[in-house]
N, C-alpha and C positions, 0 to 999 in steps of 0.2 A: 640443284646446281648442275651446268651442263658443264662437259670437259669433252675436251676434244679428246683425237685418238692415242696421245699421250700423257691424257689425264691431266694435262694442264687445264685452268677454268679458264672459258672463254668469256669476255668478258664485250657487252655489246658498245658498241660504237656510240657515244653520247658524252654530253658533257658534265651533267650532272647526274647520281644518283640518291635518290630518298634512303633513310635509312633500313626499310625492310627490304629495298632490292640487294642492297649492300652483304644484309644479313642471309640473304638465299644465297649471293653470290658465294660468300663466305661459312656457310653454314653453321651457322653459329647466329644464338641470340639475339636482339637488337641490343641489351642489357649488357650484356658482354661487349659490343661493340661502348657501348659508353663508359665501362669500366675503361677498356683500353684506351680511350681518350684521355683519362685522369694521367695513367701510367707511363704513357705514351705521346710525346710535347709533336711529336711528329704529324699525329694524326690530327689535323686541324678546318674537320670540317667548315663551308662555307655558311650561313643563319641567313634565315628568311628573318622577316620583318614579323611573322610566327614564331620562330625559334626553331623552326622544323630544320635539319641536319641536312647537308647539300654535299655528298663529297664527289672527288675527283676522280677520276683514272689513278692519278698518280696515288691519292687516298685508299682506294681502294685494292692495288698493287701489294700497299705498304701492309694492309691487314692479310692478303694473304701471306705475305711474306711470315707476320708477325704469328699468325696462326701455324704457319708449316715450322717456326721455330717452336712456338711453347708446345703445339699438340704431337707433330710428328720427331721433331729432335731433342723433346722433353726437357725443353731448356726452362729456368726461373722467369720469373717478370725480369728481375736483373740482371740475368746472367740474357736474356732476349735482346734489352735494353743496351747491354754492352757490344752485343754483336751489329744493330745497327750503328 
């Protein structure tokens, strides 16, 4: 995962990412990333004509967001949910 000098994740310039980039970006899982799909009506990756997972900037935003609430502010799935 790279982070710039205030440990924000930089995130590369593109319009779609696979779901392992997602998961480096995020650090965390790919498995994880598809639980919070269930959990999460926000996150709505784009499907290939494979099924393979296409998200967005804006997709990808949204999980770290979701991660810096449940891993660093120890929030619930619901109590996460309620704060988006």
């Amino acid at each position: 995962m790279k982070e710039d000098a205030y440990g924000a994740v930089e995130i590369p310039d593109k319009f779609y990412f696979k779901i392992g980039e997602v998961s480096q970006l995020a650090d965390v899982p790919p498995y994880v990333l598809r639980f919070w799909e269930t959990e999460f009506k926000q996150i709505k990756p784009k499907r290939t004509e494979a099924g393979q997972r296409l998200y967005r900037k804006q997709d990808v935003l949204l999980i770290l967001r979701i991660k810096k609430l449940l891993y660093d502010r120890k929030f619930s799935i619901e109590g996460a949910r309620q704060q988006l």
